[in-house]
Structures are given as structure tokens and as C-alpha cells.
C-alpha positions in Angstrom: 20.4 0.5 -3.1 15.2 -1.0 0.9 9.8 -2.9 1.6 6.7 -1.7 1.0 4.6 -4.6 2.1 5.7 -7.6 4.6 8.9 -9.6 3.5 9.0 -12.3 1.8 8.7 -15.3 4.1 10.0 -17.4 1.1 12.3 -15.5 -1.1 14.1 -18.3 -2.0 11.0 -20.4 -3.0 9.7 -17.2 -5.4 13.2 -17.1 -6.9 13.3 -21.0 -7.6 9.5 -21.0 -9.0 10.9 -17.7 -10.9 13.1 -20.1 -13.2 10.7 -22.3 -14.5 8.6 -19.2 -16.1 9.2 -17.3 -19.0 9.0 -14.3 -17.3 11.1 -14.7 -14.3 13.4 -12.0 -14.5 10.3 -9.6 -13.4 9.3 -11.7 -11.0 12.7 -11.9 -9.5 13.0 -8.2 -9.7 9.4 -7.6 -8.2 10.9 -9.8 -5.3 13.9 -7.2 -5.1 11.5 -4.2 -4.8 9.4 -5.9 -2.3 11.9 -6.4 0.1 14.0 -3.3 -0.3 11.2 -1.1 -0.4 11.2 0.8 -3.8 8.4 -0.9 -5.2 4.9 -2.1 -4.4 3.7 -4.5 -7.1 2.7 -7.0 -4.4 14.2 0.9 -6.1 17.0 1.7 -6.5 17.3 2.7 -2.5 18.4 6.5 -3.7 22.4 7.4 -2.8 24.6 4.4 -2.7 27.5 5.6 -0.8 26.4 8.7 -1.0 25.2 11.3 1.8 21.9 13.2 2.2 20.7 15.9 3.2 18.5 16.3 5.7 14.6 16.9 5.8 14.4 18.6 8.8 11.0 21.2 9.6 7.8 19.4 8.4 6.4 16.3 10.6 3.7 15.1 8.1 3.8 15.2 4.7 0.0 14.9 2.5 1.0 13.1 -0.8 -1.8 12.7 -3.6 -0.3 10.0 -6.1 -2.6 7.3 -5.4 -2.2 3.6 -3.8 1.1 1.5 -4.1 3.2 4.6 -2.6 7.0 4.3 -3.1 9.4 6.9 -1.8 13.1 8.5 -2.4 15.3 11.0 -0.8 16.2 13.5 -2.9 19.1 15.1 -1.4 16.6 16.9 1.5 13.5 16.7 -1.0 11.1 13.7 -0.6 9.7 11.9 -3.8 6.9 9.4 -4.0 5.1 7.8 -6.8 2.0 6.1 -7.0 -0.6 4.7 -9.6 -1.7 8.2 -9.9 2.2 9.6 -10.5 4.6 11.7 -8.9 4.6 14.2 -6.4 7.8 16.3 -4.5 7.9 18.2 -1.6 10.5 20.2 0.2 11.6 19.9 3.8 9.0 22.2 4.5 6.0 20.2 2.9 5.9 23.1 0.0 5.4 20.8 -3.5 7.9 21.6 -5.4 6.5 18.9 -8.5 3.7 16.7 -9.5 2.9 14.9 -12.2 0.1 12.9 -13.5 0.0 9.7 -15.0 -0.9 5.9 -14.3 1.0 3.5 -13.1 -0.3 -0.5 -11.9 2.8 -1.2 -10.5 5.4 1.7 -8.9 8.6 1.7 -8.7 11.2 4.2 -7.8 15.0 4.5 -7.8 17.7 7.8 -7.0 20.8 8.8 -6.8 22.0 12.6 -6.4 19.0 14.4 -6.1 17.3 12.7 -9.2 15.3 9.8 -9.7 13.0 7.4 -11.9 9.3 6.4 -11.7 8.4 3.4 -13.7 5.6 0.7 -13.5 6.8 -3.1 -13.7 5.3 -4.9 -15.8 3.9 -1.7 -17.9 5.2 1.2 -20.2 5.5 4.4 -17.8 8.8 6.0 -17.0 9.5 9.3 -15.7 13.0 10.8 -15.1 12.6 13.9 -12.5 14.7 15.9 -10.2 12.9 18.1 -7.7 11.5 20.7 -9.6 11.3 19.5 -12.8 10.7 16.1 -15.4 13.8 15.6 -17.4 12.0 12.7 -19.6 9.0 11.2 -19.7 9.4 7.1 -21.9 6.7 4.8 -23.2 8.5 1.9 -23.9 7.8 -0.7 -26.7 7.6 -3.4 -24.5 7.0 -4.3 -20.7 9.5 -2.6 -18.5 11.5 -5.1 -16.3 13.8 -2.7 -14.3 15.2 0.5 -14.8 18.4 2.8 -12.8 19.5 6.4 -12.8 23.5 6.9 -11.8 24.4 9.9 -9.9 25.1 11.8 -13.0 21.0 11.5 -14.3 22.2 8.7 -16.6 19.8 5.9 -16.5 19.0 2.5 -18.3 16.1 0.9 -18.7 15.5 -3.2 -19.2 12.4 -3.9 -21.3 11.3 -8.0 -21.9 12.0 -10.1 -24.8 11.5 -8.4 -28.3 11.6 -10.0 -31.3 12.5 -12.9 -29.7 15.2 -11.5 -28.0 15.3 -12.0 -24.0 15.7 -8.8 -23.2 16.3 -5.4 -23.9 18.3 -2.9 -22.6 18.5 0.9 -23.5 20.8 3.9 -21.6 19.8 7.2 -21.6 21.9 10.7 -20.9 20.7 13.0 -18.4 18.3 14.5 -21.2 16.4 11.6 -21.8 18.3 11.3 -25.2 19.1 7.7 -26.3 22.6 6.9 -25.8 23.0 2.9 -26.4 20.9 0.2 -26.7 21.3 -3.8 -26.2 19.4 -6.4 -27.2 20.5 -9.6 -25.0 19.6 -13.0 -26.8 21.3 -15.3 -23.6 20.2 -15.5 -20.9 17.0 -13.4 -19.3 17.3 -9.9 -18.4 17.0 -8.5 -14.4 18.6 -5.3 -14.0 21.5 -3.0 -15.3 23.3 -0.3 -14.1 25.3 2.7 -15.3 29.2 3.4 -13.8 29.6 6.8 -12.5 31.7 7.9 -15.4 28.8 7.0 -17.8 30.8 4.8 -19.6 30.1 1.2 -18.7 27.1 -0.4 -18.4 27.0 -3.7 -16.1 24.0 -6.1 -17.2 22.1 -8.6 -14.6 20.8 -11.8 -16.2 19.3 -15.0 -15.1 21.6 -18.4 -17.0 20.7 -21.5 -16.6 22.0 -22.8 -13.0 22.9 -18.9 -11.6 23.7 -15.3 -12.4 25.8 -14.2 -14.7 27.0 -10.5 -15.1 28.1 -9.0 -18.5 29.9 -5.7 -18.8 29.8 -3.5 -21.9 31.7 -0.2 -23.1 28.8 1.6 -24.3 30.6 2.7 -27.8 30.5 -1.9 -28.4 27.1 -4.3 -28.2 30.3 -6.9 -27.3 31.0 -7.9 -23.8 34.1 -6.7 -22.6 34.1 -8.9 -19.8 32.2 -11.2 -17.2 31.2 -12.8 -13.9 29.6 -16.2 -13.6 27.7 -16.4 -10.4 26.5 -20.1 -9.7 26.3 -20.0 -6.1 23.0 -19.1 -5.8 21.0 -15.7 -7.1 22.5 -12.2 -7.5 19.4 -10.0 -6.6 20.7 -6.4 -7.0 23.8 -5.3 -8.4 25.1 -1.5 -7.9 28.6 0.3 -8.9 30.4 1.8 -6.2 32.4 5.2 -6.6 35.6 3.9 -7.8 33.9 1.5 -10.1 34.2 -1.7 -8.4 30.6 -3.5 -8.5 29.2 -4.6 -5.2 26.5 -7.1 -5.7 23.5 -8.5 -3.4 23.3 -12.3 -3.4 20.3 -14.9 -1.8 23.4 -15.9 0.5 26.0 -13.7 0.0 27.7 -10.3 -0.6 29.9 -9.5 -3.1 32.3 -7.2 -4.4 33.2 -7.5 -8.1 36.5 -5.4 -9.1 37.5 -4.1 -12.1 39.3 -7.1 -13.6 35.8 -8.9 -13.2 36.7 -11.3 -10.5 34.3 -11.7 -7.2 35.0 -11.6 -3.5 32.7 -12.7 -1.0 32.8 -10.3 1.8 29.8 -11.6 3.6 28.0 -15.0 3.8 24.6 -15.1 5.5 24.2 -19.2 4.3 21.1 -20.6 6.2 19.1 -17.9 7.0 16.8 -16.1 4.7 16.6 -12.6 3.5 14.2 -10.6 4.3 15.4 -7.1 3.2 18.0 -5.4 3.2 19.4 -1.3 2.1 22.9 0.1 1.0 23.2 3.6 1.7 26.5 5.9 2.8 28.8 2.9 3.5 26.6 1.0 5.7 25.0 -2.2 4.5 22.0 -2.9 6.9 20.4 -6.9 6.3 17.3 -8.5 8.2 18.3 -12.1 8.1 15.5 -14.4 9.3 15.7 -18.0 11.0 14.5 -20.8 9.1 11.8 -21.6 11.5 8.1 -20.3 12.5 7.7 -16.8 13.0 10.0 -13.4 12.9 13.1 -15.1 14.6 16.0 -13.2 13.0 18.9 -10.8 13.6 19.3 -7.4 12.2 23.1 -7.2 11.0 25.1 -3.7 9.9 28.5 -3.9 7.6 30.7 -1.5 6.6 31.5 -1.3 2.8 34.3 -4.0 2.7 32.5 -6.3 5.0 33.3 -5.7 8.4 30.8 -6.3 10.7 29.5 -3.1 12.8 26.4 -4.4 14.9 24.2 -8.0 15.1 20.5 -7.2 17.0 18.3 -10.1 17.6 14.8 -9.9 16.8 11.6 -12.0 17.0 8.9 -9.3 15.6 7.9 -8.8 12.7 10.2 -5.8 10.4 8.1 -4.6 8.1 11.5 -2.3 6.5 14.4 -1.1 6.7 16.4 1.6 5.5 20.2 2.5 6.3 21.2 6.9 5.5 24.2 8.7 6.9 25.5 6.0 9.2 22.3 5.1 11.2 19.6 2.9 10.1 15.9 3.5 10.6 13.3 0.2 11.3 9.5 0.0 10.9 7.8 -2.8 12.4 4.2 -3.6 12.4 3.1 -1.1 15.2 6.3 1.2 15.7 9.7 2.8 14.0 13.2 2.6 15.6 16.2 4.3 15.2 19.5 2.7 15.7 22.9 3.8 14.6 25.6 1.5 12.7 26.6 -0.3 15.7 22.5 -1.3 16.7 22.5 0.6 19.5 18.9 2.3 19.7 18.8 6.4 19.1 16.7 8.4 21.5 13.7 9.7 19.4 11.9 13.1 19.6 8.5 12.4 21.5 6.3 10.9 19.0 3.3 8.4 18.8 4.5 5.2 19.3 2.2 3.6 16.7 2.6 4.8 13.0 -1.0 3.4 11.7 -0.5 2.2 7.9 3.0 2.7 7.3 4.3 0.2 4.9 7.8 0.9 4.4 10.8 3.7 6.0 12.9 5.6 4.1 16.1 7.6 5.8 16.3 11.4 4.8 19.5 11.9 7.1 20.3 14.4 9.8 19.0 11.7 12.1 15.4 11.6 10.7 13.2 9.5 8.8 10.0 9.0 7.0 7.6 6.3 7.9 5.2 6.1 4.9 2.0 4.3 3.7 -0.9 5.1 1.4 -2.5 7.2 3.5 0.2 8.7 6.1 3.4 9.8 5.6 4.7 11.0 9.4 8.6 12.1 10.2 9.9 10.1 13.0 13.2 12.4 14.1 16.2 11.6 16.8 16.6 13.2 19.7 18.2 17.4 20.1 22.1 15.0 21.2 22.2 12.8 18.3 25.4 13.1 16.0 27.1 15.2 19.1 29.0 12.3 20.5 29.1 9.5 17.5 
């Protein structure tokens, strides 16, 4: 479900140093939010499979939440949060929230109009929609990861307590305390709600791979599991009809119900440097093993299929895929392309966007290219959408 800073030139060394360490499931996940955008120690990208609204009248938003900036969509509302907090405006710049607190590390994550802010590595977590904070967590120990679903449920993974490896707990859409999971094998990276609120699937690091538990969240007992030794599952999100689909170093995959894995896409020998899942497209920068930003940009369809392969030798600083088309920032300029790579004419715009550090899509054909200190709409041209 998208980074803030440059990508990792070598994900796959952080991950393998990432296993020797105690704490590797953060450092993993930091690695994840780097590259997807939803974080800036160094979320989920809002609406998997879901479409947005579009952000359509102001050109410049003025956000006051401090350095680290990370941004969501809010079904036409934009969201950041910084080390200062969280801040919401409408599509025409009118705030519409803020709220004060600290965070080191930001992190964000939405789905259907509502969202998380929580700091890796700290204790801060808010729960917000546009208008209004639904919950507002301290945790007892070092937050790790959390997710919202597309109903407000969200989960949030905590390290080792009382010498447990990890801790998971699910909230309701009230912030009320709905289950909790203390895992004892293997360490904790991420979990996620189904859209029925009744599962909970649970990310954890095993010696030699990835395994993925799920629980019914009336049982602390695994009702099932997925053994991933193939390499690293980075990111795993449920799709609408409940099926898992799962973001590997190498691979994609698609998990179904009876807990058995498909590989619908293998992206062996190159590395990844970012990638976003977003309204049934699946956009990945894959770079060449080599000197430089050789690479291709690729775009698949839910099940796999192949729409569009763009070579590239600059530097992409992010990406993010929203409503079919996918939106680019590299180091001195944003691009829009839609789900085949074919470049979308742009309103006129400066051709530079100083500072921005990530993109984030707000549909209709736009998109916000963000930074710490500019935030500027970059919007396709008065035809696009009329013959796609």
C-alpha cells in the first residue's frame, strides 16, 4: 500500500544485516517506509484497490507539522504528519484538522478516508479521519508498525515485551481494544486487518525467511500459515475478497484463503527500489545491479499481468500509483504516466519542484509533490481520462 528520501541502493544488504540484530523487524520495516514513501525515519500507501477522490482547486498546500513530512490521500482530503503532528486540509487548502504532538520518526498509513500517524521506534499513535481524531495510543513499548483497514480497524505491532518478540494489539474504529497477541516465535514486522474485521494476518521474520500467521481474532491460536523462504516478504496487505497479496525482495505474491502462495510476478536480479499498490495497479522501480539509476519502471494489474515496462537511467526519487495512472518524482522534476507508461500531458507547471521528497496520487489525474518545506499539485492536462 509508496519514499520520502532516495531509495535504497542496497535494500537487500539492510535486510540481510537486519537479521543479525535484535531489532531487525524495525529496521526492515523502516526499509519498507523508506522506499514506499510513508515514512521518513531515514505507510500504508492509503486505498489498496480502492479509488479516490480527487483534490482538484488548490495548487499549493502550507503544512505546519514539522520535518520528516509523510502524506495520505484521504478520499480528496490531504493528510501529513510530521515531528510536530498532524495536519488536514481540503481540496481547497481550508484545514479541516491539526493536532499537536511529537514524533522522531513519522509514519503514516490510510485506507477509506481514515488514517494512522505513528512514530517508529517511539510511543505516538493517532487514529484520524478528516475532521476529527478517533484515538490517540501511548504504547507500552516501541512501536514497530501499525495499519488501519478500510472499516477504521487498525493494529498496531509493538517490540518484545516480557520477553516476548513481539506484540500485537487490534483496535475497532473507536480506538477500543479489541484483541491482543503476544508472538513468542519469530520477530514481529507488520500485521493487517481483513476487511470484515475478522482476521488478522501477522508478518514475522523466522530464521531463513518469512513466515505469515493468520488468526481469528476470537483465538491467540493460528488458524493457519505461509512459510516464505524464498527470500523477504516486505509488506503484506489483504485485498477485497480476502485473498492476501504480499510484496517480496524478488517477488509478488498472492496468498488465497486456503493459505497457499502464487507467485504472480518475479523481478529476480534486479533490486527494489520502491514500489505502490493502489486501485489495481501495482507500479515497481526495479533497478540494475550495476553503477548508477539504470532500471525500468514496470506496471501490473492485480493478478499479474504486465501493463507497461519504461527504461530509466535517472535517479526516481518516488513513486506512487492512484486511479489507474501513476505519478513519478525524480530529483529535479514529476511525471505523469498512465498504466501502460505512456507519459500524461501536464497542466503548465514549473518543471523543477525544489525539495520534494516523495509524490503521493490524489486522483482525478493529479498529484502532490511534497517535501518539508513545499508541498505543490502537479495536475494532467484539460483531455486526460476523455479517451483512456
Amino acid at each position: 500500500m509508496p519514499g520520502d528520501e532516495k531509495p535504497p541502493k542496497r535494500l537487500r544488504g539492510v535486510l540481510g544485516i537486519a537479521l543479525s540484530l535484535a531489532s531487525l523487524a524495525v529496521l526492515v520495516f523502516i526499509a519498507v517506509m523508506l522506499i514506499t514513501g510513508r515514512g521518513d525515519v531515514f505507510r500504508r500507501i492509503g486505498g489498496f484497490f480502492f479509488s479516490r477522490k480527487a483534490a482538484e482547486e488548490v495548487d499549493e498546500y502550507y503544512f505546519e507539522t514539522g520535518r520528516s513530512r509523510v502524506f495520505a490521500n484521504l478520499d480528496g482530503y490531504v493528510a501529513s504528519a510530521g515531528t510536530l503532528g498532524i495536519q488536514v486540509f481540503d481540496s481547497g487548502g481550508n484545514e479541516t484538522l491539526r493536532e499537536s504532538f511529537r514524533m522522531e520518526s513519522p509514519a503514516i498509513d490510510a485506507a477509506n478516508g481514515r488514517a494512522l500517524a505513528f512514530d517508529v521506534g517511539g510511543t505516538a499513535l493517532r487514529a484520524f479521519s478528516a475532521e476529527e481524531v478517533t484515538a490517540s495510543i501511548e504504547t507500552d513499548s516501541l512501536i514497530v508498525s501499525a495499519s488501519i483497514n478500510e472499516n477504521g480497524w487498525f493494529c498496531v505491532c509493538i517490540q518484545n515485551d516480557g520477553g516476548y518478540k513481539g506484540v500485537v494489539t487490534a483496535y475497532n474504529n473507536l480506538g477500543k481494544e479489541v484483541y491482543k497477541l503476544r508472538v513468542a516465535s519469530g520477530y514481529v514486522l507488520s500485521a493487517v486487518l481483513s476487511p470484515d474485521n475478522k482476521m488478522m494476518a501477522v508478518l514475522t521474520l523466522v530464521d531463513g525467511g518469512s513466515r505469515i500467521a493468520y488468526y481469528d481474532l476470537s483465538s491467540t491460536t493460528p488458524a493457519g500459515s505461509y512459510d516464505f523462504y524464498n527470500g523477504l516478504i516486505l509488506e503484506i496487505f489483504y485485498l477485497p475478497g480476502g485473498d492476501l497479496f504480499a510484496v517480496a525482495s524478488e517477488s509478488l505474491i498472492i496468498i488465497d484463503k486456503r493459505y497457499a502462495g502464487t507467485e504472480i510476478y518475479s523481478f529476480t536480479g534486479r533490486r527494489l527500489g520502491g514500489y505502490s499498490v493502489n486501485s489495481g495497479v501495482v507500479a515497481l522501480y526495479l533497478l540494475d545491479f550495476g553503477v548508477g539509476y539504470g532500471g525500468r519502471l514496470v506496471t501490473l494489474d492485480g493478478d499479474g499481468q504486465l501493463l507497461g515496462v519504461l527504461a530509466t537511467d535517472s535517479e526516481i526519487v518516488s513513486i506512487s500509483s492512484c486511479e489507474g495512472y501513476l505519478a513519478v518524482l525524480k530529483s529535479d522534476m514529476a511525471i505523469l504516466y498512465d498504466s501502460g507508461l505512456y507519459e500524461i500531458p501536464r497542466e503548465e507547471t514549473p518543471a523543477v519542484i525544489s525539495g520534494a521528497n516523495h509524490i503521493l496520487g490524489l486522483g482525478g489525474g493529479a498529484a502532490l509533490a511534497a517535501g518539508d518545506h513545499s508541498a505543490v499539485v502537479i495536475r494532467s492536462g484539460e483531455n486526460y481520462g476523455t479517451s483512456n
